[in-house]
N, C-alpha and C positions, 0 to 999 in steps of 0.2 A: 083880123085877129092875130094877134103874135103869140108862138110857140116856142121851146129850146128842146130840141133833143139833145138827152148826155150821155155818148158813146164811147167807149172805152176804145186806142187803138196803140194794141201792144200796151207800153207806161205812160200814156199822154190821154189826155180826156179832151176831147173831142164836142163844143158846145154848138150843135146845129143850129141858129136864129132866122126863125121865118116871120117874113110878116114885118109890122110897123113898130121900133122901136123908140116909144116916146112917154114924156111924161106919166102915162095913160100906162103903160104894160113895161115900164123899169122895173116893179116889183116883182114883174115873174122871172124878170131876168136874173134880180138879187137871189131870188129863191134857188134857179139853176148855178146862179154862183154859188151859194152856200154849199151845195153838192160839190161842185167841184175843190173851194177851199176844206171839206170834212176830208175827201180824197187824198188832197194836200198835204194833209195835218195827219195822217197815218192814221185817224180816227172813224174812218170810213169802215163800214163794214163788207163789201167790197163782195156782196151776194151776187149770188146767182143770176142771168138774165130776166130782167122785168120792167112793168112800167107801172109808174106811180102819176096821179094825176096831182098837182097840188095847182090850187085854185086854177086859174083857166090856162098856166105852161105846162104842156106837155112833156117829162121828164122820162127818155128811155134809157133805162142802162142795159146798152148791149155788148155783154162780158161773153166770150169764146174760150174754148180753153187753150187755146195759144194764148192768147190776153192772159189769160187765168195767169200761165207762168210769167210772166212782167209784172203779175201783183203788188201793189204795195203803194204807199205815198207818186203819185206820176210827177215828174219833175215837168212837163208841159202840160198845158192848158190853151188847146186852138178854140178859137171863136170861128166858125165855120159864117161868112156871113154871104153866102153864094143866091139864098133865098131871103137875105134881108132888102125890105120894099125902101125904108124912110129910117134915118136914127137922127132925132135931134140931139140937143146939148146935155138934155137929162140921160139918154141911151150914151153917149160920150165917157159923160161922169160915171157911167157904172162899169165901163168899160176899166176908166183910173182907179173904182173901188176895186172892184175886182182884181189887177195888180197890184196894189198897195197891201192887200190882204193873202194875197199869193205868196210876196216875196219871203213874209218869214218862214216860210215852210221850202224857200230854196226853189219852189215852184217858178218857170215860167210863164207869159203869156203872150200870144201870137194873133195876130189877126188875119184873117185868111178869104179871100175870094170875095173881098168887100168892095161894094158899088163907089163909082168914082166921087160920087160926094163924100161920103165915109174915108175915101185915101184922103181928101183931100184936108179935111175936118184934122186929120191926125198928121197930115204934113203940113199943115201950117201951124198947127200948134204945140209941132214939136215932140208930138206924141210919139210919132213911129221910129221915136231912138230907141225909148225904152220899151216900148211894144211895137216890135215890129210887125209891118205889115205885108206880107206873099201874096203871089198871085193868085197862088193854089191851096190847096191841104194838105194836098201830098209834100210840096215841096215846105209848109211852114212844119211837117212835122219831120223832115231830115237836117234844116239848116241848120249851120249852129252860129247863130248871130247874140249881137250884144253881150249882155253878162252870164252869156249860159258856158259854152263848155272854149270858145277863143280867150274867156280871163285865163284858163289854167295855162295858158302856151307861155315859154320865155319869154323875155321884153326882148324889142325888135323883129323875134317871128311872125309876130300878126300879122294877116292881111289886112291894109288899108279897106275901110267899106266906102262905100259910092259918095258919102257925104265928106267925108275926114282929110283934110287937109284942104274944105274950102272956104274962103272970106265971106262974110256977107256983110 
C-alpha cells in the first residue's frame, strides 16, 4: 500500500512517501501534490493540525505553532522518500508534474532520502539539476541549490556545484 504524509516544517512542506510508487497509486500522489501546490499558490487554508483521508493516501498536516509563524505560501516542497519501497516511470512523471506546477508559484522541489534506484532514475535523466536530490531531509530543507536563493548572488560569486564545469 502506498501512503504520503504532508507535514509542515517551519515554510517548507514536507511530503513523507511510503510504500510502492507506481502506475497503481500515482494518483494518491497527485492528490498529496495538489495539497502541497494549494499551499503554493497561497490558497491553502493553512488549518489547524489534522488528518484527512482522501481515497487510500494518507494526508497529515502537522502545523505547530512555531510553523504557525512561517505561515503562508512555503517556497519548498521536500519529497521525503526514506520509506519509499519501488517508483517506476509513472511515480517519476509525477515527480516532473509536480515541479512543473510548483514553479509558478516560486515554490521549490527536493528530493530527499531516496533509494538508489530513485537517485539513479533522476541522475541519468537529468532530473536532479532541476530537482535536486539529498541525502537527508534535514539537509534538503537548509540547502540552497539550483534556482532557489544562489540565482540571487552577483555573477561570478557562485559556487560552482559538483556537476558544472564538466564535459560529457
Amino acid at each position: 500500500m502506498f501512503s504520503v504524509e504532508v507535514a509542515r516544517s517551519g515554510r517548507a512542506l514536507v511530503l513523507g512517501l511510503s510504500g510502492e510508487l507506481d502506475h497503481e497509486s500515482v494518483v494518491q500522489f497527485h492528490e498529496a501534490s495538489d495539497t502541497a501546490v494549494t499551499e503554493a499558490s497561497g490558497t491553502g487554508a493553512g488549518g489547524p493540525a489534522g488528518t484527512a483521508v482522501t481515497s487510500a493516501a494518507v494526508v497529515t498536516a502537522a502545523t505547530t505553532e512555531a510553523d504557525a509563524a512561517g505561515a503562508g505560501a512555503p517556497p519548498l516542497v521536500v519529497a521525503d522518500c526514506s520509506r519509499l519501497l519501488f517508483c517506476d516511470s509513472s511515480g517519476i512523471g509525477a515527480f516532473v508534474r509536480l515541479y512543473q506546477r510548483l514553479l509558478p508559484h516560486g515554490a521549490a522541489l527536493r528530493i530527499a532520502a531516496a533509494p538508489p534506484s530513485v537517485r539513479r532514475a533522476f541522475s541519468l535523466t537529468g532530473l536532479d539539476g532541476p530537482i535536486p536530490v539529498h541525502p537527508t531531509v534535514d539537509e534538503a530543507l537548509v540547502r540552497t541549490v539550483g534556482h532557489d536563493l544562489l540565482d540571487d548572488l552577483p555573477a561570478g560569486t557562485r559556487p560552482r556545484s559538483a556537476g558544472e564545469g564538466r564535459r560529457g
